[in-house]
N, C-alpha and C positions, 0 to 999 in steps of 0.2 A: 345136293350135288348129284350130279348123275356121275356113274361110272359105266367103262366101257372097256372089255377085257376080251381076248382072244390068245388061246392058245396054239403056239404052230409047233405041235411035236415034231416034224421032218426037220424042223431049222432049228429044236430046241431053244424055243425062244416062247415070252411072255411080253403081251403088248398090251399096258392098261392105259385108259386115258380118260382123264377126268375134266371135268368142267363145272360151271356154275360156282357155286359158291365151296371152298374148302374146308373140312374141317374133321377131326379127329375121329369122329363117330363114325363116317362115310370111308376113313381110310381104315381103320377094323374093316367093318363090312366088307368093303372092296378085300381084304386079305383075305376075309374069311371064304368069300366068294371062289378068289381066284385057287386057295389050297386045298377045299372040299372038288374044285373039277377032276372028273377021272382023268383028265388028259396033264393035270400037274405034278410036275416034278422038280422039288429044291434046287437041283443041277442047273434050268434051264436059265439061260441070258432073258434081263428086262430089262425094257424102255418103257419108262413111266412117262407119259405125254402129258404135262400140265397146261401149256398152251391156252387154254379152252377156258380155263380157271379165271374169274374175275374178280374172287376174292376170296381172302383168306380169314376163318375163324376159325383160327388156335393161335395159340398160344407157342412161345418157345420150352416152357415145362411139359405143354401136353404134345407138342413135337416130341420134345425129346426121351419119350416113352414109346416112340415109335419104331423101335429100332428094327432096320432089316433084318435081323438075326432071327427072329420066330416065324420067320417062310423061308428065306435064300442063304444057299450057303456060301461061305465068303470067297472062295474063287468063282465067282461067276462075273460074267458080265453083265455091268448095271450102270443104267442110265436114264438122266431124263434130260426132256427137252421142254425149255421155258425162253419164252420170246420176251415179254414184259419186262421191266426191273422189278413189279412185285414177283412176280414169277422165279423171278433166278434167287431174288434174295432170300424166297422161302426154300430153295432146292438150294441152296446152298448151305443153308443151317441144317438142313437135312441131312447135306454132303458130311459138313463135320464131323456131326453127331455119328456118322453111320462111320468115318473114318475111324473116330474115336473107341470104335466098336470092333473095326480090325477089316473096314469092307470096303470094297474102293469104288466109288460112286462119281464118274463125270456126267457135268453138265455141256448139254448142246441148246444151238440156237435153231436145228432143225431138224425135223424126223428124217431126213436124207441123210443128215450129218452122223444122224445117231444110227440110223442100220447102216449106215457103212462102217464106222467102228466096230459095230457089234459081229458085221461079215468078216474084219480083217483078221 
């Protein structure tokens, strides 16, 4: 999977966006990525862009050891945006899981949709 990450400290925001094929190892990596940048901060609002994604390898057990909780703090803004039904139906176990967790995670059908919420 490739990933693809930018931070915009003036908008305190985090925009990661992945593609290719999904899968547990790559979403670490990508964390570890994005929390070792100088310019990261727990605080900041993210839009996870799956989009790009055309397949998923994981699993719902190794999902759900993924929990937002070890980068983002729970009042932030978080989101991702999935076009697909594979797409949403993975973001949205994700959604659960991270509710489950005390974090509140919507999904969008598009990167407009999702930084306008994130602006409002």
């Amino acid at each position: 999977m490739a990933i693809d990450y930018t931070i915009f400290p003036e908008e305190k925001l985090i925009c990661v966006k992945y593609s290719g094929v999904f899968n547990k190892i790559d979403i670490v990596n990508a964390r570890k990525f994005v929390s070792e940048d100088k310019d990261y901060n727990p605080v900041f609002n993210v839009i996870e862009d799956v989009s790009a994604v055309e397949e998923v390898d994981a699993n719902f057990d190794e999902l759900s050891k993924l929990s937002p909780e070890s980068i983002m703090q729970k009042d932030i803004k978080h989101c991702i945006v999935a076009v697909t039904e594979l797409q949403f139906a993975m973001s949205r176990m994700y959604q659960m899981l991270a509710e489950y967790a005390g974090h509140e995670i919507h999904i969008f059908k598009s990167l407009e949709e999702a930084k306008s919420w994130i602006s409002a």
